[in-house]
N, C-alpha and C positions, 0 to 999 in steps of 0.2 A: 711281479709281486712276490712277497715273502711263502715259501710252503708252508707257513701256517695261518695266511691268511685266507680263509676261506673261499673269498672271489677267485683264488687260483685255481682251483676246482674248477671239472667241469661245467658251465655254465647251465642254471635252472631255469627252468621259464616260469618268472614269478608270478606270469599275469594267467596262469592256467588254475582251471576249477580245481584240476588235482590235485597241485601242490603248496600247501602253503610255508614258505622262507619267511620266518617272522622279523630278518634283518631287513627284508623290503620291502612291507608291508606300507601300506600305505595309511594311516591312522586315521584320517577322516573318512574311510572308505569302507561303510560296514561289512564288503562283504570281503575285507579283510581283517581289519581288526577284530568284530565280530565276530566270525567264525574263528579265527585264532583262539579268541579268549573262550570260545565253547569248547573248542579242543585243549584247551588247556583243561580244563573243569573236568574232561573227560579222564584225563591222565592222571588228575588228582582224586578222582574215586578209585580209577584201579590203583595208583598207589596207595589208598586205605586196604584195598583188597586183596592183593596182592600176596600171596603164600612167601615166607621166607625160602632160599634156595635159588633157584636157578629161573630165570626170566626172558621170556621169547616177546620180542613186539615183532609182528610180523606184519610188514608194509610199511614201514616205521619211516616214507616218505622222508624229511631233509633230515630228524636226528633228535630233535631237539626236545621230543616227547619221553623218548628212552633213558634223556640225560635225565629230565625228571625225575624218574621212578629210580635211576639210580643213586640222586641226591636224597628222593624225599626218604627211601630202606635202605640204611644199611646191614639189612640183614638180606638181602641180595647178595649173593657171595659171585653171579655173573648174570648178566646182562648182555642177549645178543639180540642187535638191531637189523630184520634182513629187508631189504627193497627188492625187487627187480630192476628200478634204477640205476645202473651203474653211476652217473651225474649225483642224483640223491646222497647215492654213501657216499662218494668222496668228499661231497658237500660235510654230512655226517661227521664223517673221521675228522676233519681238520677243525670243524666250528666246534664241534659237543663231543671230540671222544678224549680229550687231551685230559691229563689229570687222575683217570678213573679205570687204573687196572683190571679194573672185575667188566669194564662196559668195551663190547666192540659193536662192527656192523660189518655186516656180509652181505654181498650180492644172491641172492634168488630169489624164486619165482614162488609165489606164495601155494599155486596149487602144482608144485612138484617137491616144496622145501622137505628135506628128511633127516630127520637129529637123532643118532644111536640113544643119548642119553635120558632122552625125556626131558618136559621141564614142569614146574611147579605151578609155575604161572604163564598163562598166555596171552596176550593182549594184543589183538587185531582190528582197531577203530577204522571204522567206513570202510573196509576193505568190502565185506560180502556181498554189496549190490553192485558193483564191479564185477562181477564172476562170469565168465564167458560160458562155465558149467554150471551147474543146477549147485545151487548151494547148501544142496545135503553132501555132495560130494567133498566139499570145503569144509564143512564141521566134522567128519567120519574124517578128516586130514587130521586133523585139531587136536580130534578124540583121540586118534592115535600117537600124537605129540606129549600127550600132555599127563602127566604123572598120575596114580590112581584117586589121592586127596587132594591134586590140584584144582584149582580156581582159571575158569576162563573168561577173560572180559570183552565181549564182543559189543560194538556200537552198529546201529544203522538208523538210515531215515527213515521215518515213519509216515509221512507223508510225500503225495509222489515227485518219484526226482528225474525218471528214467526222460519225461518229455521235455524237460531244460538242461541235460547235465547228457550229450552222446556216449559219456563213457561208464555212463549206469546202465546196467542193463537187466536189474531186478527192482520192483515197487514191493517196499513193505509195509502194511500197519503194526503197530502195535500189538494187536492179537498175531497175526500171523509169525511174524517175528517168537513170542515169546512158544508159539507151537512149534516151529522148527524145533526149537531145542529141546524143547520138553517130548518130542517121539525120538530122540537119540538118547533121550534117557538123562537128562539136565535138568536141572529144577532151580530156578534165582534166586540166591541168597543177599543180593541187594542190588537197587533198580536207579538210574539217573536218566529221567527224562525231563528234557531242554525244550525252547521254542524260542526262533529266530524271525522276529518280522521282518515282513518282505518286504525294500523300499521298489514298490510297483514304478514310480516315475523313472529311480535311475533302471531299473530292468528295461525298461521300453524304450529310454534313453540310450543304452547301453554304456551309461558315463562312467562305472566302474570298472578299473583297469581289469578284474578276475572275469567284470560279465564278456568278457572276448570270448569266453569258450561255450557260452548258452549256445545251445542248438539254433544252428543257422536252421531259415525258411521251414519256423514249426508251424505256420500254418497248412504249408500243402501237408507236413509231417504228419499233422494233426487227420486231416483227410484222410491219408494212409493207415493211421491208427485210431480210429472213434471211441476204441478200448479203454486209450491212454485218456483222451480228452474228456471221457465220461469220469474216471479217475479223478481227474482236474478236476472237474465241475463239481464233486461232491467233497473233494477237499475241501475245493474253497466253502462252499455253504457252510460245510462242519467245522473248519478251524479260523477261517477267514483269510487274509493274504499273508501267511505264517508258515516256516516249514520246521516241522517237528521230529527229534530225535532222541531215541532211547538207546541209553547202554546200561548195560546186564552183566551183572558179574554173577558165571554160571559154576556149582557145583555137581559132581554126578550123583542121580540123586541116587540115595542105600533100601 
């Protein structure tokens, strides 16, 4: 294949919870198209929010979110996309970095990455229930990333993900979420929250190509955690068969 076509690239695993390649997505398959098109929503509020200057996505997964924000500002004068992926970026570079001198992508590790320069804006979607650390460790990263009037646009789930999704390894609400930020001294200057229903048949099914990666054998899982399944049970009561997600574009507060 030609080096700029993208499938040269390390190859992605399209059908993982993690990553979504919106060149393989499957259109009749909510729980790709759908979650695409929420992540896209997501990319289009922090490009309204977005500080002019200098721009970090960090987790920036296949690329294609970065290229956004540097199409929708050009008062972004650079644009750095980092994974820990190696497959991701390459994927990244070749599909979405062509054309856009001020946009690239670099390999690291979200809770080691370290930029002398600071940036303006930061924007890390669905990365912090992921965190193998406490994720005040992960925003005190952030904090110190991120310029002193900059804008940070963090997303997470609000309802629980950690019992169907093995590589979530934090449950947020809504409240809790927007208290993390507000004791590091953050306060929202404007708020996007989403709600995705569940199609319950294909889950049980497992008929869609993404649900390959639901947590195998969550009933004994369930057993082991009564914690996570109480979690469950008052999701569902209060939201119904829905999973709900806010993103927060954070200012420090003066």
């Amino acid at each position: 294949m030609s080096q700029c076509d993208p499938d040269s690239a390390a190859p992605l695993d399209a059908s993982s919870l993690e990553r979504l390649v919106p060149d393989r997505l499957d259109p009749n398959q909510s729980t790709g198209s759908e979650t695409y098109r929420l992540h896209l929503e997501r990319y289009e509020f922090a490009a309204r929010e977005a500080r002019p200057g200098r721009l970090l996505d960090l987790a920036c997964g296949a690329g294609y979110g970065t290229r956004l924000l540097a199409e929708r500002r050009s008062d972004l004068v650079e644009l750095l996309g980092v994974d820990v992926d190696p497959a991701a970026v390459g994927y990244a570079r070749l599909r979405y970095g062509a054309g856009l001198p001020q946009l690239r992508y670099e390999v690291g590790d979200a809770l080691a990455f370290e930029e002398g320069g600071g940036f303006d804006t930061i924007v890390s979607l669905e990365t912090i229930e992921h965190l193998a650390c406490a994720p005040a460790a992960f925003l005190a990263r952030l904090a110190r990333l991120l310029r002193p009037e900059g804008v940070l646009v963090v997303s997470a789930p609000t309802t629980p993900s950690v019992d169907l999704n093995p590589h979530h390894r934090h449950d947020f609400s809504a409240q809790s979420f927007r208290a993390l930020f507000r004791s590091h001294g953050f306060r929202a200057r404007a708020e996007l929250p989403q709600i995705q229903p569940v199609d319950v048949l294909a889950l049980l099914r497992g008929s869609e190509t993404r649900m390959a990666g639901v947590r195998p054998g969550l009933a004994s899982w369930y057993w082991k955690h009564p914690d996570a399944l109480l979690r469950r049970g008052l999701a569902t009561l209060r939201h119904g068969f829905a999973n709900h997600y806010l993103t927060v574009a954070w200012e420090r507060s003066r």
